[in-house]
N, C-alpha and C positions, 0 to 999 in steps of 0.2 A: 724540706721537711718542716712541718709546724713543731716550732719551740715545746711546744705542749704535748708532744708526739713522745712517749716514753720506748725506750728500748729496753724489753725485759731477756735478760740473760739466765737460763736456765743452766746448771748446773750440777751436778751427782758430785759427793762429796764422799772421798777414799779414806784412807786414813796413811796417804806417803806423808802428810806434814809429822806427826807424830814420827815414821819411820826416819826421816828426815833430822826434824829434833834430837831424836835417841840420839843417833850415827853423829851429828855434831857433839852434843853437850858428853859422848860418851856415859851416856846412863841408861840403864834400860825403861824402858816402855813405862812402865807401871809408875816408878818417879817422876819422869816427866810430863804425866797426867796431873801431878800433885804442883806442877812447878805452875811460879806466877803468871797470869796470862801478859802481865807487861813486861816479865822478862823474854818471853817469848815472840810479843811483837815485835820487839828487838831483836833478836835474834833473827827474824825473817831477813831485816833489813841488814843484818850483817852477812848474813850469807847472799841474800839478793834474793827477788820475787821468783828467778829463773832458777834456782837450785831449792827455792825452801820447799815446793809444793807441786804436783803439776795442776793439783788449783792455783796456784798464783801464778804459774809459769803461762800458763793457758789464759785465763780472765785478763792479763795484764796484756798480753798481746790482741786478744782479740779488743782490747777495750782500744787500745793503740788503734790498733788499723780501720775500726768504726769510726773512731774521732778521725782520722785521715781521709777516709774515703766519702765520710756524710757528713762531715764540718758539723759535728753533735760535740753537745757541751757537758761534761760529769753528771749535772744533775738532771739530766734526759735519762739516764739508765737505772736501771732496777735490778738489783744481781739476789738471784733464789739463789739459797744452797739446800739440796735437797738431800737430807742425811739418814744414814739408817739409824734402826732403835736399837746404838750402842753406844756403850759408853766411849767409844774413839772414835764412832761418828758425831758426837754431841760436840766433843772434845773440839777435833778438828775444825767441823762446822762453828765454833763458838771463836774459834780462835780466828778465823776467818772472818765472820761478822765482822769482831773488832777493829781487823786490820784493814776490811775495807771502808768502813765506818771512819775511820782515824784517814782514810784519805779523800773522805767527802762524798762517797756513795750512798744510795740508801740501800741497804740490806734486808732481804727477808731470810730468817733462818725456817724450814721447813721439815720437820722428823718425819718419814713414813713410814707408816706402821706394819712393823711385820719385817719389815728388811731387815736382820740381826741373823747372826750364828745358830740356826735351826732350819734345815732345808725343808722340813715338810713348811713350817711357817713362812720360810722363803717364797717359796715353791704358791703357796694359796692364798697365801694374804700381800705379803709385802710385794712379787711383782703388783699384783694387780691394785694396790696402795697406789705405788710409783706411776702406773699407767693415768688412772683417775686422776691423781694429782695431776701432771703433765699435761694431761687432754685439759684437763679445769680451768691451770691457771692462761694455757692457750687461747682457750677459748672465750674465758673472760677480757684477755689482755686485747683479743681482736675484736670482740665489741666495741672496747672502749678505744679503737685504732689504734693501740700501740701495736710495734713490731717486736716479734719475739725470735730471738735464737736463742738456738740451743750449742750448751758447751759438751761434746760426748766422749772426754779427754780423762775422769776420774771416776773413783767409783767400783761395784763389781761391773766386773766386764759383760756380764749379763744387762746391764744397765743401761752402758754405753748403746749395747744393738737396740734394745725399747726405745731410748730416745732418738734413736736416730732412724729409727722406724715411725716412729709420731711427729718428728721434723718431717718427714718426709712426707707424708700423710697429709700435714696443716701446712707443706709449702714454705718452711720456716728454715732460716738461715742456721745450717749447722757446722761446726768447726771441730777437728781433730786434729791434739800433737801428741806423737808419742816420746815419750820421755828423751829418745835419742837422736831427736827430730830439733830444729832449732827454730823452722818455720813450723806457722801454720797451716792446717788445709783446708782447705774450704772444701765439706763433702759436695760435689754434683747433683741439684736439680734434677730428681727423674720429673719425666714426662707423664705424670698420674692423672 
């Protein structure tokens, strides 16, 4: 692999860190939007990358097993988080940035629009936000020969099946854990 070869890692972004947070620090939700975000980076690392998030449980393995399998170095990768238009996708997603940021990544933060708490808006704008964005930044990132997968592990679960219908589509490396999963999967290659 050429040095210059980026691996962009696509991701949907849930809001378990936040569920997560709460369930630690014993506060409810709505405080814990208010708490600091470097109290909170810390907090990841005391509970561990495996319990804080299954965005972190997931990126940090997948990021593992790419650095083992393609001898790739931190700063080859590009990690999107692709978040909806709420305030505990913003939340989550922001807290994420920093955390992978703080450990030498570069991060793109990404809001689609329309993905929020309203199903007709669901339903008409924000899938189809999510699709466009996805195909976009795919499609970009293959001109300029990076490789892209996709993480289909957070998020609404509606989310998960798009991405991993659009991995599959652009031929794109895709990975699912479910929460009581300890390994990774690597979804199967159709023959398209």
């Amino acid at each position: 692999m050429m040095s210059s070869q980026k691996i962009i890692i696509l991701t949907t972004v849930g809001k378990s860190l936040l569920v997560n947070f709460s369930r630690q620090l014993e506060k409810p939700e709505a405080d814990v939007l208010k708490a600091s975000h470097k109290e909170l980076i810390n907090l990841i690392a005391k509970m561990g990358y495996d319990r804080a998030s299954a965005e972190t449980n997931s990126i940090v393995k997948i990021l593992d097993l790419i650095k083992r399998e393609r001898k790739v170095e931190d700063d080859q990768f590009v990690l999107y988080f692709l978040h909806s238009e709420t305030k505990e996708g913003r939340f989550c997603s922001s807290i994420l940035e920093e955390y992978f940021k703080s450990k030498g990544y570069l991060v793109v933060d990404q809001e689609i629009k329309g993905l929020k708490y309203d199903s007709k808006e669901f339903e008409s704008i924000g899938l189809k936000s999510l699709i466009e964005e996805v195909i976009g930044i795919i499609r970009e990132s293959k001109r300029d020969g990076d490789d892209v997968v996709i993480n289909a592990t957070a998020g609404f679960k509606v989310e998960s099946a798009y991405l991993t219908l659009i991995g599959t589509l652009f031929q794109c490396e895709i990975f699912y854990i479910h929460e009581l999963f300890r390994e990774l999967i690597r979804i199967p290659k159709l023959p398209i």
